[in-house]
VODOMI-810920 format. One record per residue (C-alpha): x, y, z; residue in one letter. Coordinates in nm, 3 decimals. Layout:
<recs>
X,Y,Z,A;
...
</recs>
This chain:
<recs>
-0.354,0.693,0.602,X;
-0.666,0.453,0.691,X;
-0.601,0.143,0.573,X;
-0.809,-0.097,0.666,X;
-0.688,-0.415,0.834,X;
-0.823,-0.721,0.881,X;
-0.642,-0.941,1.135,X;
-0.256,-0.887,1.035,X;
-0.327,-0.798,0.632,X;
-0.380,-0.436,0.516,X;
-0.722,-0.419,0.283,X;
-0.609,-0.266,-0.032,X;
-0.841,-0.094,-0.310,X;
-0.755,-0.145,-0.674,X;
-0.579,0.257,-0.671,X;
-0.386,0.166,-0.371,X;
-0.191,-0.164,-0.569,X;
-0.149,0.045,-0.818,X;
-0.011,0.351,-0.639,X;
0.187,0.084,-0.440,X;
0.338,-0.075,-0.727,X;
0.432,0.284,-0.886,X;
0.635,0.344,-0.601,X;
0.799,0.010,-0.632,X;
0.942,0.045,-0.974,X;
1.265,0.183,-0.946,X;
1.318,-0.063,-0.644,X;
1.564,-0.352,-0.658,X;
1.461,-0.742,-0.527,X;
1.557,-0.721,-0.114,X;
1.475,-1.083,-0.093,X;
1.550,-1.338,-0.331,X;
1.367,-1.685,-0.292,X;
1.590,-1.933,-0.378,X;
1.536,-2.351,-0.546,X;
1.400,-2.483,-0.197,X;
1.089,-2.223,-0.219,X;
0.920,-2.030,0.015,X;
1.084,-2.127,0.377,X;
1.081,-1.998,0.746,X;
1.364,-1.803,0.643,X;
1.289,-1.658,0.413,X;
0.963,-1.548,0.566,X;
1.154,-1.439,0.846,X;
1.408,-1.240,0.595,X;
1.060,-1.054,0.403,X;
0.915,-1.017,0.717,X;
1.207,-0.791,0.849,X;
1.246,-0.631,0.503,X;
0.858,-0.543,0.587,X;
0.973,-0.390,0.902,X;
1.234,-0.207,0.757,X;
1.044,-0.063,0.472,X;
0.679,-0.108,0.392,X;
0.719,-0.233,0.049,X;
0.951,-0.453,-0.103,X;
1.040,-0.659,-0.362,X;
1.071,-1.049,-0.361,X;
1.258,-1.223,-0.644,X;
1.166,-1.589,-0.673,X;
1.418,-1.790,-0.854,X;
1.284,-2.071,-1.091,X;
0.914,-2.096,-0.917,X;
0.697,-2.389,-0.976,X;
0.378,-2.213,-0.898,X;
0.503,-1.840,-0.878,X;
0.093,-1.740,-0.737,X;
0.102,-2.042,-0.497,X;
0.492,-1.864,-0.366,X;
0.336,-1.525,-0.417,X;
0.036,-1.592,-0.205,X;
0.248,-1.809,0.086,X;
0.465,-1.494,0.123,X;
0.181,-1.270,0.156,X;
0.006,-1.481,0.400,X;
0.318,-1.569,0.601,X;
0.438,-1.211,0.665,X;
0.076,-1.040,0.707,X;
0.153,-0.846,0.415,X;
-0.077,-0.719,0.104,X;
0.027,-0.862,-0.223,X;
0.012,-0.535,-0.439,X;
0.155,-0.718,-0.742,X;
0.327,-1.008,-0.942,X;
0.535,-0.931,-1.232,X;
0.736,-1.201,-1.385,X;
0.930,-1.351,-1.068,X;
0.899,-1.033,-0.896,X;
0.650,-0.989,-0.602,X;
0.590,-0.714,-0.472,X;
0.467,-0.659,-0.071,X;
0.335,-0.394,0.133,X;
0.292,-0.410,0.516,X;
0.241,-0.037,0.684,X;
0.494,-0.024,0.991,X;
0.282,-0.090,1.281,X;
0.408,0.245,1.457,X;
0.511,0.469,1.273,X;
0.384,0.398,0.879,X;
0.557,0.600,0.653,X;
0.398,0.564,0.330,X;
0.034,0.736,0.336,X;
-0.227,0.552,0.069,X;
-0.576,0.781,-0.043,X;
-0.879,0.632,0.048,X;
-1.150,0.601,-0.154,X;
</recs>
């Protein structure tokens, strides 16, 4: 896997979101984002989800701006945002040692 990186966020192509969300769709929400929004908790929470697994699913509950939360997450953890469907974001971050899902390049 090459992914590029740029600072802390992977570089994603097009194929790669959409490979990335394939392999998300029988996943459940780890995260859920509660009324008070996008917090350090919660960042912290995603950000050892990340860790854990690579890609995940965020559930935000009632958003105001669901691309403003959608972005903030992705920003705050380093992560790529490889999709937004309904309340449902979805995250990818490769595991800085030992990344276990491999992406084609180009």
């Amino acid at each position: 896997m090459t992914t590029e990186i740029v600072g802390e966020t992977p570089r994603l192509t097009g194929r790669q979101r959409k490979h990335l969300r394939g392999l998300a769709h029988g996943f459940e929400p780890l995260v859920y984002v509660g009324s008070a929004g996008v917090t350090d908790a919660v960042l912290a929470a995603v950000d050892g989800a990340l860790l854990a697994h690579e890609l995940v699913k965020v559930r935000l509950h009632a958003p105001v701006a669901k691309h403003d939360d959608a972005t903030a997450l992705a920003a705050g953890t380093g992560a790529a945002l490889c999709g937004l469907l309904g309340h449902v974001v979805i995250l990818y971050r490769p595991h800085p040692e030992k990344p276990r899902i491999s992406l084609e390049t180009a």
